[in-house]
C-alpha positions in Angstrom: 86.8 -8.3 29.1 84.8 -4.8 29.9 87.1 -1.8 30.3 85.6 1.5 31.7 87.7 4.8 31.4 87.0 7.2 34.0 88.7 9.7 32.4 90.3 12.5 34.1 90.2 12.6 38.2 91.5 15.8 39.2 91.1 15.6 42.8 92.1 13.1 45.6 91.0 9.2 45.2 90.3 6.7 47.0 90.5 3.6 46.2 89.3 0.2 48.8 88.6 -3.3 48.3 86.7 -6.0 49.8 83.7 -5.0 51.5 82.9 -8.0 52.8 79.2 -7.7 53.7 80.6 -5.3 56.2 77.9 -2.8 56.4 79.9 -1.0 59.2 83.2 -0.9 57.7 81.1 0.2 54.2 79.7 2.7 55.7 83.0 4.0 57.4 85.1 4.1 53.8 82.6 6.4 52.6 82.3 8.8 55.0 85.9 8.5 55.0 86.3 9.5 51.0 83.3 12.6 51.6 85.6 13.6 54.6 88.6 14.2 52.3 86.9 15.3 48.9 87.4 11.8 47.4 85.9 10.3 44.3 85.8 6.5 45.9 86.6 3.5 43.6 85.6 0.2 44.5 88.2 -2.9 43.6 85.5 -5.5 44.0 84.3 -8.1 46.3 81.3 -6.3 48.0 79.7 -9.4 49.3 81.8 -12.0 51.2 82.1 -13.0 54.9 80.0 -10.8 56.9 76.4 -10.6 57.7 74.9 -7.9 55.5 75.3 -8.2 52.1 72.0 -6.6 50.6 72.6 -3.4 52.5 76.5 -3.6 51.7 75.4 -3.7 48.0 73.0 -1.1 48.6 75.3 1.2 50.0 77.7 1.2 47.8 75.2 1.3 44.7 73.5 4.5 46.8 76.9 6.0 46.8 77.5 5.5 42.9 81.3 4.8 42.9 82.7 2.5 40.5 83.3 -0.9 41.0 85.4 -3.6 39.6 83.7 -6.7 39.4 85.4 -9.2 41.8 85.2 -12.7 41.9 82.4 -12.9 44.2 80.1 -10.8 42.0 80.9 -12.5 38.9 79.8 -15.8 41.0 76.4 -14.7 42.0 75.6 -13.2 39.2 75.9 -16.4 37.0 74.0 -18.3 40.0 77.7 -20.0 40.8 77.7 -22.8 43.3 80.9 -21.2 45.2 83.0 -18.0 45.6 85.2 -18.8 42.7 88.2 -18.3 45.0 90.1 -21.4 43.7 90.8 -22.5 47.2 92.0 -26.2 47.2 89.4 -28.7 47.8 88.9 -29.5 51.5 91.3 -27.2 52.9 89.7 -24.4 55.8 89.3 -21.5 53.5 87.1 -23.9 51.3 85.2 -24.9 53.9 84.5 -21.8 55.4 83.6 -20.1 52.2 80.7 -22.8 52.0 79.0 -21.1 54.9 79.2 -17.1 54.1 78.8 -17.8 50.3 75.8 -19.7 50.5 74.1 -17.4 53.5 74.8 -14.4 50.8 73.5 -16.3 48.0 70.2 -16.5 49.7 69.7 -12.4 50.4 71.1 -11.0 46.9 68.5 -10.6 45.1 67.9 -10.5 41.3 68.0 -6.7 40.8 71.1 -6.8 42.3 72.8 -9.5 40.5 71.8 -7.8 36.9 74.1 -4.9 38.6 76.9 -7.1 39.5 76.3 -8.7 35.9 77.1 -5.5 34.2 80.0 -4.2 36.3 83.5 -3.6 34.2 86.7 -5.9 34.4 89.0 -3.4 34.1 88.7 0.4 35.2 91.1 3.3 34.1 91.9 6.9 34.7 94.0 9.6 34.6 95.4 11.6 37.6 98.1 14.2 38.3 99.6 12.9 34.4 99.6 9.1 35.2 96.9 6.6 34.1 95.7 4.1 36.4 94.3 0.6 35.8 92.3 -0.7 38.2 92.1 -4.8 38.9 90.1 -7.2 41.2 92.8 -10.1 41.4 94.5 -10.4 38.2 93.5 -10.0 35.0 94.2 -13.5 33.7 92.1 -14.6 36.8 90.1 -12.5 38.4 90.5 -14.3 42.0 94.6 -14.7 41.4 96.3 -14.0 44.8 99.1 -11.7 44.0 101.0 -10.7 47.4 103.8 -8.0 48.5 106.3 -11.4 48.0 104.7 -12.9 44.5 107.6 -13.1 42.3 107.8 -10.0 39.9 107.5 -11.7 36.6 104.2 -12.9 37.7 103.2 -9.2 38.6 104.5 -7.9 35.5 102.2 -10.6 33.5 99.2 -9.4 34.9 100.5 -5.8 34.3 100.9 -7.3 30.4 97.4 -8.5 30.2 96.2 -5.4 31.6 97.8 -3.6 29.2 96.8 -5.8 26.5 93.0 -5.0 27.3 93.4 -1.1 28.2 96.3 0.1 26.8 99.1 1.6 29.0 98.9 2.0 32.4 101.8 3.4 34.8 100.4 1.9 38.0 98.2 -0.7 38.5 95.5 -0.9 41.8 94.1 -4.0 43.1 92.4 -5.9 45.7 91.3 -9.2 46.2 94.4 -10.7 48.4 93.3 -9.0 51.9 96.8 -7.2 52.4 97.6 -3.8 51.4 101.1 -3.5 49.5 103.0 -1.7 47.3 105.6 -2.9 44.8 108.0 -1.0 42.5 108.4 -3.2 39.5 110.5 -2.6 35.9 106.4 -0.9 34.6 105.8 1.5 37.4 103.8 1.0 41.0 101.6 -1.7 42.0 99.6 -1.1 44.7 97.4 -3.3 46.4 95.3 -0.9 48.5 93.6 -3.8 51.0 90.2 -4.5 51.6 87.8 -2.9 54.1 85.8 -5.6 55.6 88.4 -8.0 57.4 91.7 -6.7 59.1 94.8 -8.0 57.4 96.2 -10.7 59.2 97.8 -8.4 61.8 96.5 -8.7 64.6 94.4 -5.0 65.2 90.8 -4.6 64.2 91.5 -1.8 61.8 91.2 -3.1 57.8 92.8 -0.4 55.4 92.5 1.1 52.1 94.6 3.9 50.0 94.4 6.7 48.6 95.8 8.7 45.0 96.5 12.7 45.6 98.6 14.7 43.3 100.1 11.5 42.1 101.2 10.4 45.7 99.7 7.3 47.1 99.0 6.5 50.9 97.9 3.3 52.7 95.9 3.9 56.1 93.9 2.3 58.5 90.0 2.0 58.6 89.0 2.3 62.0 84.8 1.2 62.2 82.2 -0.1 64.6 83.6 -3.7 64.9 81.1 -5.0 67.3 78.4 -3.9 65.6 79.2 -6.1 62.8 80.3 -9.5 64.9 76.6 -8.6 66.5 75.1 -8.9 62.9 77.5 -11.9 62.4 76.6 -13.7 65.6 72.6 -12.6 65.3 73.0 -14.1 61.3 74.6 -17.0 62.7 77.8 -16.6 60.8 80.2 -18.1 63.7 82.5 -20.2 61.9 85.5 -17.9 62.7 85.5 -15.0 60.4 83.1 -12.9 63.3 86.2 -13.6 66.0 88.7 -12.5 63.1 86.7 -8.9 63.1 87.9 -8.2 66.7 91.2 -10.6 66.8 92.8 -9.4 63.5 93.8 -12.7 62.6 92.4 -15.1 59.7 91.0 -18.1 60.9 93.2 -20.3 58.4 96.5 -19.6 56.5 96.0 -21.8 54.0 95.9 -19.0 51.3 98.9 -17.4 52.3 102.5 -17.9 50.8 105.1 -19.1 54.0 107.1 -16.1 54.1 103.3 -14.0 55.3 102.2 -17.0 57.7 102.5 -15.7 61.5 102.2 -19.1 62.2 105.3 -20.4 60.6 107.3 -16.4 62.2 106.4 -17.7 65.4 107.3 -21.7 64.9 
């Protein structure tokens, strides 16, 4: 398990997930921290679904904020068959991940997986008198889907290993799941701050991140060029539903989701 302290951040943060392959949305979510004085931190996944996943990594790696390595990263850089999601055999999510994954394991190149290689588990820091840890998933398993309705104690376990790695943390930020949230548990905050590169399941285009300033923290919307980026998906051939999920705002499957955060069983 690597651990990286940042030390201390004395201005605002801003902290997103999941690029995605997204070059647009990427490329929005900086602009976005250098509009507002923000050292950016990056909670993992920069390749996934979308079309551009060379120039996603190189953006990010130009802009030289820290990154937690997420599961996707870990996956190419051993030369994994699969995303590593844990998604049950057979089910839509599986399938679909067969076609992005293997289109981005075919344009990351070596250079670039010696980078994801050597990127932390773990990333602390200190701001406005609280320290931070910094997840992908969870810590027991880096591609653990933890959501606003996971039970506490399962929270609070991954907040124990966590600590058991870093030492103390009062708030913990993490990624991985799609859907920003924030939950007050018995150790302090746990925020889930989103991920930039798909919309989360509700229906609008925007995809979200968060933000850390004088100890306050803030979810928003990331509003980007969407078509630009279904053009790179439908011009990549990437048409198996994640391109009409950019503009729709809805995930092509629910199979990941608990019941209580499938629209499909609100609306049954």
């Amino acid at each position: 398990m690597r651990v990286q302290d940042l030390g201390q951040i004395e201005g605002p943060v801003l902290v997103f997930g999941g690029p995605y392959s997204n070059l647009q949305a990427t490329q929005a979510v900086l602009a976005e921290a250098q509009a507002r004085g923000a050292y950016a931190i990056c909670t993992g996944d920069v390749v996934a679904y979308c079309a551009r996943p060379a120039e996603t990594v190189a953006a990010i790696r130009a802009a030289g904020c820290p990154v937690v390595a997420g599961n996707c990263e870990k996956q190419l850089a051993a030369g994994a068959p699969d995303c590593g999601c844990g998604f049950d055999e057979g089910t839509a999510c599986d399938l679909l991940s067969m076609g992005w994954y293997g289109f981005a394991d075919t344009r990351v190149g070596q250079a670039d997986r010696a980078w994801m290689a050597g990127l932390p588990d773990v990333l602390t820091f200190t701001h406005a008198g609280a320290r931070y840890g910094v997840i992908h998933g969870g810590v027991t398993d880096v591609a653990r889907f933890l959501w606003s309705s996971s039970p506490a104690d399962a929270l609070e376990a991954e907040w124990d290993a966590l600590e058991a790695v870093a030492g103390p943390v009062d708030r913990v930020l993490a990624g991985h799941s799609g859907i920003a949230f924030e939950r007050e548990l018995s150790k302090g905050r746990w925020i889930n701050a989103g991920v930039v590169g798909m919309p989360p399941h509700n229906g609008t285009s925007q995809t979200e991140f968060a933000t850390v300033s004088d100890g306050d923290v803030a979810l928003h919307g990331l509003n980007y060029d969407v078509q630009a980026a279904v053009n790179d998906m439908e011009s990549a051939g990437l048409i198996h539903g994640y391109h009409i999920t950019l503009r729709s705002g809805y995930w092509p499957s629910e199979d990941v989701l608990p019941p209580d955060l499938r629209l499909s069983l609100a609306s049954g």
